[in-house]
LOMAR-968739 format. One line per field, with one value per residue: residue number from 1; residue in one letter; x, y, z of N, C-alpha, C, O in turn. Coordinates in Angstrom, 3 decimals. Example, Ala and Ser with C-alpha at 12.3 -4.5 7.8 and 13.67 -1.06 7.14 Angstrom:
2
num <- (1:2);
residuo <- (A:S);
n.X <- (13.190:12.850);
n.Y <- (-5.690:-2.250);
n.Z <- (7.800:7.080);
ca.X <- (12.300:13.670);
ca.Y <- (-4.500:-1.060);
ca.Z <- (7.800:7.140);
c.X <- (13.200:12.900);
c.Y <- (-3.300:0.030);
c.Z <- (7.800:7.870);
o.X <- (14.236:13.409);
o.Y <- (-3.319:1.138);
o.Z <- (8.465:8.039);
END
This chain:
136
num <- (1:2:3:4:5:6:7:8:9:10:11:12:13:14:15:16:17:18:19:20:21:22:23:24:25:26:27:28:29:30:31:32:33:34:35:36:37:38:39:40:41:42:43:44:45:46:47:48:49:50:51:52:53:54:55:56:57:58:59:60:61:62:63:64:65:66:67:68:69:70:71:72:73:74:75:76:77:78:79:80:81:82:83:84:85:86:87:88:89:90:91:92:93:94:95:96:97:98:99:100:101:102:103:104:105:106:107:108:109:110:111:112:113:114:115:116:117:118:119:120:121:122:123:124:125:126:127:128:129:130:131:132:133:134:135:136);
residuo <- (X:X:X:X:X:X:X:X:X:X:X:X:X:X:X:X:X:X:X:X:X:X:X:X:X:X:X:X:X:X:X:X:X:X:X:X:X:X:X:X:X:X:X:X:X:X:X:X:X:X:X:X:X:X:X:X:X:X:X:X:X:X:X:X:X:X:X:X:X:X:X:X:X:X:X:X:X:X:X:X:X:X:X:X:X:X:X:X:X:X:X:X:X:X:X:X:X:X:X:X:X:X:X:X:X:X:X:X:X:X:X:X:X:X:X:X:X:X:X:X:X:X:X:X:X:X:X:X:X:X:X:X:X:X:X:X);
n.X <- (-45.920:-46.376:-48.442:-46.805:-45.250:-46.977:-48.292:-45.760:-45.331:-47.546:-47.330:-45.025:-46.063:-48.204:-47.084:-45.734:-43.340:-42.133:-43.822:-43.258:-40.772:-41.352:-42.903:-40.993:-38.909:-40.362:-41.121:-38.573:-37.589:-39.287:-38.306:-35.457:-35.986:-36.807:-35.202:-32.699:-34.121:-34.521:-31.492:-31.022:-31.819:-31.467:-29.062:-28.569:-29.970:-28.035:-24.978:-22.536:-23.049:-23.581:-22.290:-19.705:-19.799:-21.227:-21.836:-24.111:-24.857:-24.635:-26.593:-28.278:-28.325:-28.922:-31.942:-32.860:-32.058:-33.707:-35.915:-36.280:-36.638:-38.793:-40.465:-40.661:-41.445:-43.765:-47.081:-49.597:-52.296:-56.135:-57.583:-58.901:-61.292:-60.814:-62.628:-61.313:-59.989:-60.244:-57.445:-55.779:-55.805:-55.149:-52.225:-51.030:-51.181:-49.249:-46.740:-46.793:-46.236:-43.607:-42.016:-42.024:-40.766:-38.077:-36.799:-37.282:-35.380:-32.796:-32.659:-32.730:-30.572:-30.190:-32.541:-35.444:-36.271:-35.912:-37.783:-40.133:-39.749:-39.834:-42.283:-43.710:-42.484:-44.177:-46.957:-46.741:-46.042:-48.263:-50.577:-49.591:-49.792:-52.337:-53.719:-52.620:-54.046:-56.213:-56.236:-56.099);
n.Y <- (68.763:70.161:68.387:65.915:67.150:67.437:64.662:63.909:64.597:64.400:61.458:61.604:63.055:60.988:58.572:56.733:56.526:55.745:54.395:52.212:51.094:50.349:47.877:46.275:46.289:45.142:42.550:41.300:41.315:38.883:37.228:37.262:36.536:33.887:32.318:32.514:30.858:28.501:28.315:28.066:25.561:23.827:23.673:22.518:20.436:18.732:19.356:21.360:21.805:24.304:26.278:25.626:26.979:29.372:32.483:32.565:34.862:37.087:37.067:37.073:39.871:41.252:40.906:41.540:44.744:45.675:43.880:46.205:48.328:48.303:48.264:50.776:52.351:51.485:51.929:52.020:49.908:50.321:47.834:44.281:42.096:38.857:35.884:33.344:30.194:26.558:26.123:27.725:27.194:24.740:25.266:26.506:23.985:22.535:24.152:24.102:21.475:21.320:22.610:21.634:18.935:20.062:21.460:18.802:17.480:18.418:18.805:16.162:14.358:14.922:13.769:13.195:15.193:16.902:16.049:17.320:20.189:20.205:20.209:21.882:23.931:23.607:23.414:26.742:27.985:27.191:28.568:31.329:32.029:31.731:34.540:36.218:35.271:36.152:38.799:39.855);
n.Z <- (-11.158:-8.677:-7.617:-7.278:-5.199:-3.573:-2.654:-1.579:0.467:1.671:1.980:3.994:6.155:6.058:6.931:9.405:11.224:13.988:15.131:13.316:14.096:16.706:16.090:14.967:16.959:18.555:17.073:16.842:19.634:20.499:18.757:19.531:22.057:21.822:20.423:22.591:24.609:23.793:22.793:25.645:26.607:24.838:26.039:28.199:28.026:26.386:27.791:27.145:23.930:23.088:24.370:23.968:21.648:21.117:23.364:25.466:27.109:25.257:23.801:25.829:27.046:24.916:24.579:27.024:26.600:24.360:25.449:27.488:25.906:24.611:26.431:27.670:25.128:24.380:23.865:26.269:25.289:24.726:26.772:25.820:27.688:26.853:25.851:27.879:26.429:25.646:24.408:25.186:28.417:28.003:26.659:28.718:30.480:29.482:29.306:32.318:32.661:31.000:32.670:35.088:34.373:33.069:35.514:37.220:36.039:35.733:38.755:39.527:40.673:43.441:44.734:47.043:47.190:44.520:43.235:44.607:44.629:41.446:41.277:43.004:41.033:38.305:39.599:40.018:38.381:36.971:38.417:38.274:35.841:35.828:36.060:34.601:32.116:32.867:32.823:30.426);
ca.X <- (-44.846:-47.060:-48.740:-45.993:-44.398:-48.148:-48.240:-44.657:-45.646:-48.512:-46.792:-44.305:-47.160:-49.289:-46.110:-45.706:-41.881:-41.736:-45.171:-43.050:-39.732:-41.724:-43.088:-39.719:-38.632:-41.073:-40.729:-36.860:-37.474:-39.939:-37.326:-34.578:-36.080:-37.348:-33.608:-32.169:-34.908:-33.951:-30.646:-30.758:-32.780:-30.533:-27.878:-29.417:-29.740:-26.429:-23.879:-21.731:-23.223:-23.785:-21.301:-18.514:-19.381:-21.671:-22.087:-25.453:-24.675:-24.087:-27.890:-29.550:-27.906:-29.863:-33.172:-32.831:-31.965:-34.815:-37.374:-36.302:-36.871:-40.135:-41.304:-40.576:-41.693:-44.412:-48.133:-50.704:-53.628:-57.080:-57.666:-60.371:-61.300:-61.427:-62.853:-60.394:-60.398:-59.357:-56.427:-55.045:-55.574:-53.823:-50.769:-50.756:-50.549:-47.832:-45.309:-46.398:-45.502:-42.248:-41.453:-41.900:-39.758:-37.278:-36.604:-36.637:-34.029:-31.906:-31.943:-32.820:-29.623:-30.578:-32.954:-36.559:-36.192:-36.151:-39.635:-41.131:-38.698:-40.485:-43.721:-43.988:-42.394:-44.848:-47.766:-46.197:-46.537:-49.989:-51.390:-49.018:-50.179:-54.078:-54.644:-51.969:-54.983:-57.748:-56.374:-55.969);
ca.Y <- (68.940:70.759:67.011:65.102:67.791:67.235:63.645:63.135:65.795:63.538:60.428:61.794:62.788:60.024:57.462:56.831:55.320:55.302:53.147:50.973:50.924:50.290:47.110:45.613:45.912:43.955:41.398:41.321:40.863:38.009:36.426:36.946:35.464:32.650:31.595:32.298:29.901:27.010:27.439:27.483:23.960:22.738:23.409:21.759:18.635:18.157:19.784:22.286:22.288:25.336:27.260:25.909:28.187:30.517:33.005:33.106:36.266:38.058:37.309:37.582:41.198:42.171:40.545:42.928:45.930:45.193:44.118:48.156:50.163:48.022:48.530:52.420:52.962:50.971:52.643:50.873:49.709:49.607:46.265:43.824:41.534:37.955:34.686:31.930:28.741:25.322:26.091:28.570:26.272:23.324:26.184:26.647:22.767:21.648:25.108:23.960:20.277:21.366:23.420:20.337:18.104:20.772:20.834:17.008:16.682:18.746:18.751:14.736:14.086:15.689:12.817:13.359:17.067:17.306:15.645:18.426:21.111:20.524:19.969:23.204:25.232:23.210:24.706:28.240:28.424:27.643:29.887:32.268:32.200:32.009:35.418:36.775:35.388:36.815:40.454:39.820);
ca.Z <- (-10.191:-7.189:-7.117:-6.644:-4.005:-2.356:-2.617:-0.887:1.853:2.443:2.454:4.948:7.080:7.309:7.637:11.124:11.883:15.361:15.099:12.686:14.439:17.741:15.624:14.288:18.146:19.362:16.651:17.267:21.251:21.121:18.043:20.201:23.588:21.568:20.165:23.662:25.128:22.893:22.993:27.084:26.780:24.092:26.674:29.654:27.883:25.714:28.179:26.163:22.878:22.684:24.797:22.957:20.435:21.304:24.578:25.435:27.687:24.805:23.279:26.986:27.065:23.542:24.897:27.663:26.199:23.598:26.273:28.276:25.090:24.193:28.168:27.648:24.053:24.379:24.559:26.884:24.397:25.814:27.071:26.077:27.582:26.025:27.205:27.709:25.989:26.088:24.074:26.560:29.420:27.146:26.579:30.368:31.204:28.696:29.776:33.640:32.938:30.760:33.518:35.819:33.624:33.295:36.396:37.991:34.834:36.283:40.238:39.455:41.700:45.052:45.523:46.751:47.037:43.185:43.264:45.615:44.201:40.467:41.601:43.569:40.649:37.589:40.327:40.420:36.534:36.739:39.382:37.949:34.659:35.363:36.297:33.259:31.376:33.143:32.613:28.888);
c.X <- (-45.416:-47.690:-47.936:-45.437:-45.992:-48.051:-46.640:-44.482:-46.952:-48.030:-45.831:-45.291:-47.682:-48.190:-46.248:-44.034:-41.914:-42.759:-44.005:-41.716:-40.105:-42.528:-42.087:-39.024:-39.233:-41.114:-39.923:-37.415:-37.829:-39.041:-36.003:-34.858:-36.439:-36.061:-32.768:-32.557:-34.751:-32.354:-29.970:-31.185:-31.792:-29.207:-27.484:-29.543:-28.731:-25.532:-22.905:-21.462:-23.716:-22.580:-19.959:-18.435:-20.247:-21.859:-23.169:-26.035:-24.944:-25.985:-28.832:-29.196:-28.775:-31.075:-33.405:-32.974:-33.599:-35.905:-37.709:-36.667:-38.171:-40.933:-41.438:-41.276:-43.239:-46.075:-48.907:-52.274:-54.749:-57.183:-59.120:-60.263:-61.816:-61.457:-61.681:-60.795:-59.495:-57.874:-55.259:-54.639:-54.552:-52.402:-50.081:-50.227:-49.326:-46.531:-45.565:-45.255:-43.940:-41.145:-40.930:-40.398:-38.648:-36.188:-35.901:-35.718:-32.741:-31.508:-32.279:-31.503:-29.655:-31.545:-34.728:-36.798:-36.602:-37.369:-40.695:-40.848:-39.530:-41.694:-44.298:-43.475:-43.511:-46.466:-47.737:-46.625:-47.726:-50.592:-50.839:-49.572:-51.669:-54.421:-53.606:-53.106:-55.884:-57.687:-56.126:-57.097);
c.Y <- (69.214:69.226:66.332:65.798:67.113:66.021:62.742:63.151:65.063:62.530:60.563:61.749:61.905:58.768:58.010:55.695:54.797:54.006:51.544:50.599:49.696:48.520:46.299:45.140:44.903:42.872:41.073:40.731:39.828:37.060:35.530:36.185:34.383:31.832:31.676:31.045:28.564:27.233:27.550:26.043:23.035:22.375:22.427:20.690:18.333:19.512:20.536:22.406:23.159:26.189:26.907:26.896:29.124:31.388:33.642:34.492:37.310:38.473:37.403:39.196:42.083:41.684:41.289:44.016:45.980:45.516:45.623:48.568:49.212:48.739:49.764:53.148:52.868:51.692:51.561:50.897:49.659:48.387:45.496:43.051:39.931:36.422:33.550:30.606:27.769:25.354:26.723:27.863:24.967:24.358:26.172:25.045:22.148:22.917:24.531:22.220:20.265:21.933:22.088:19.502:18.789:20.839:19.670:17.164:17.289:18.870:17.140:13.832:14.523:14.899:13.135:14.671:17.628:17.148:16.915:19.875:21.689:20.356:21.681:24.332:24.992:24.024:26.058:28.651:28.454:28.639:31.334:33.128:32.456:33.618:36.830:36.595:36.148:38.153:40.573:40.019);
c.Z <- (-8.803:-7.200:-6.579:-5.059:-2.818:-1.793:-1.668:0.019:2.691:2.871:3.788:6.240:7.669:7.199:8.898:11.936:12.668:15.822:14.320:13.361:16.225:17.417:15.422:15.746:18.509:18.909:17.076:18.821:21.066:19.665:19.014:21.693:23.018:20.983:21.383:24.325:24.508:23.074:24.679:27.142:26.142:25.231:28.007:29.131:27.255:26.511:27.452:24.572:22.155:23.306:24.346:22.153:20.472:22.882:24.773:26.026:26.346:24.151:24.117:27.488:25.726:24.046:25.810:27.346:24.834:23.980:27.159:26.986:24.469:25.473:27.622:27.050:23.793:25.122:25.283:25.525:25.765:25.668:26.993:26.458:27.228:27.006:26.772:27.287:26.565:25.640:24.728:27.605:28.809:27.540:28.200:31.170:30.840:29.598:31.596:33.199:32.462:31.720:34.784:35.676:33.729:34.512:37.449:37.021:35.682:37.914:40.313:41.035:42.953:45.653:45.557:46.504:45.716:42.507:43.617:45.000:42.549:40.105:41.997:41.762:39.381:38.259:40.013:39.134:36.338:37.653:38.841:36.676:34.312:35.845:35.188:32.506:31.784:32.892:30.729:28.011);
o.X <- (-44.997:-47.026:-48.120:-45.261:-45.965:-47.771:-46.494:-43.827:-47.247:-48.105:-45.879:-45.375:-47.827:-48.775:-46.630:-43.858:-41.805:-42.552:-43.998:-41.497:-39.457:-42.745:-42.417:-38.623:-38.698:-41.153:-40.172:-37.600:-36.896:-39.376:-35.666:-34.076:-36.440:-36.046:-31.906:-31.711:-35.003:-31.808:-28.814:-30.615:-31.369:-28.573:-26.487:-29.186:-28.331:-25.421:-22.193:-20.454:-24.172:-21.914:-19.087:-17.451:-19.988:-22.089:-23.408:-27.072:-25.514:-26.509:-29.985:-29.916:-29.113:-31.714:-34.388:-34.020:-34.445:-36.688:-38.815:-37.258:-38.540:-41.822:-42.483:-41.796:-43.910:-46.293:-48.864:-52.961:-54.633:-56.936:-60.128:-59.221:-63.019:-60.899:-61.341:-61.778:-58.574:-57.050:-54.095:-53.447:-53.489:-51.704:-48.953:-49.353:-48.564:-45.639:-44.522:-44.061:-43.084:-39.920:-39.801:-39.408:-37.899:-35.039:-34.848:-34.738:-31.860:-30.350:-32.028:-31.735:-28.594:-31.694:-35.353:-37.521:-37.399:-37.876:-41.713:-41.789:-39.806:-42.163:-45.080:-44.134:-44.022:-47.035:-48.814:-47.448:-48.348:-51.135:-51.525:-49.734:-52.197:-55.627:-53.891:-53.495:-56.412:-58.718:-56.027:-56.943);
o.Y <- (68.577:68.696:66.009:65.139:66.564:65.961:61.576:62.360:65.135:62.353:59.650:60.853:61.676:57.730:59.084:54.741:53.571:53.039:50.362:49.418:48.751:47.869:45.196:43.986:43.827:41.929:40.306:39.517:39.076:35.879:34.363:35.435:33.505:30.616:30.798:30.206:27.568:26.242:27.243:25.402:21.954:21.324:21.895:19.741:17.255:20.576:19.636:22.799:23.079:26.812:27.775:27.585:29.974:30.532:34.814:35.086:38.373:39.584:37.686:39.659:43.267:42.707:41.985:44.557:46.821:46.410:46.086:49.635:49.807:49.587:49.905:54.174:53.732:51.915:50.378:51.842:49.314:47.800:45.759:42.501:39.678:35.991:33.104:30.004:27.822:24.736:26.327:27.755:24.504:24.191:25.894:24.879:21.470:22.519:24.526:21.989:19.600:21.826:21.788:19.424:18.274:20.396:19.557:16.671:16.588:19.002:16.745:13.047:14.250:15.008:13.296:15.116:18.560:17.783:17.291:20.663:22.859:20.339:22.396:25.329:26.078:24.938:26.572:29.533:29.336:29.616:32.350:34.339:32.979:33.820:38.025:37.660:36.903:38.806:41.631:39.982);
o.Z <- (-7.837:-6.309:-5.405:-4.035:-1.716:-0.595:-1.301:0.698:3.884:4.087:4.612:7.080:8.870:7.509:9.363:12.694:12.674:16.555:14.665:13.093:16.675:18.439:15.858:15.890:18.776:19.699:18.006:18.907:21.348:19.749:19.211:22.277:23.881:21.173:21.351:24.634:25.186:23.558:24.972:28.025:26.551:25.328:28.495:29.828:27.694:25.902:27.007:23.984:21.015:22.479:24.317:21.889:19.620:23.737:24.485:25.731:26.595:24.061:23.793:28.372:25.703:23.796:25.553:27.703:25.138:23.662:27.441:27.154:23.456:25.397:26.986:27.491:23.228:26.313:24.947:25.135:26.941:24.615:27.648:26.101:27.287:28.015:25.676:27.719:27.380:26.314:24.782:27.893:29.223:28.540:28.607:32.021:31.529:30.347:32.250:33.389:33.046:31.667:35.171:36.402:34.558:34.482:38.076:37.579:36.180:38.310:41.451:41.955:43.515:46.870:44.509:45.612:45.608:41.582:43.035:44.916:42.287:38.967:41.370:41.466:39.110:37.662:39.712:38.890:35.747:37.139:38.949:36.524:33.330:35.986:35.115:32.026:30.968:32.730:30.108:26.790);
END
């Protein structure tokens, strides 16, 4: 009997919730921005097949609240850092060029503007993004 009482008194101990709760969040956030993010794209190319029936407000309001109590909860790790590869740089050219594409698709009608418009922001992603890697 005094074993088990020890053994449950330990387990309580060395669990660590807030470690695991603080885990499940952060899954959840990067779930939920990744089903927002598709279905903004889906929406951008088929015109109201999604907001017929769903309100994406309602799932960029939990990606929020999510991404504040990850920011908050969230300890700083020490940071190592690691050398960048080609696969990184690949990751970096396809999100600039989707970003590109993105884009011309949609200000496409404004003429040359939409040229210069998704040029400059396909840029922005990369310069943006190379020194996110370098502190990583």
């Amino acid at each position: 009997m005094k074993k088990s009482k020890e053994n449950i008194r330990k387990t309580i101990e060395n669990s660590k919730p807030p470690r695991k709760k603080l885990e499940i969040t952060r899954e959840l956030l990067s779930t939920m921005l990744i089903i927002f993010l598709l279905l903004v794209l889906i929406e951008t190319v088929w015109q109201g097949s999604v907001t017929n029936y769903i309100n994406t407000n309602y799932i960029l309001i939990i990606v929020v609240i999510l991404g504040i109590i990850t920011a908050l909860v969230a300890k700083e790790k020490t940071k190592r850092l690691k050398k960048i590869t080609r696969k990184d740089y690949a990751l970096i050219a396809v999100t600039s060029v989707a970003c590109t594409l993105t884009i011309w698709y949609k200000t496409q009608n404004l003429g040359w503007i939409s040229y210069s418009v998704s040029i400059i922001a396909g840029a922005l992603v990369i310069l943006l993004s190379m020194p996110v890697l370098k502190e990583q």
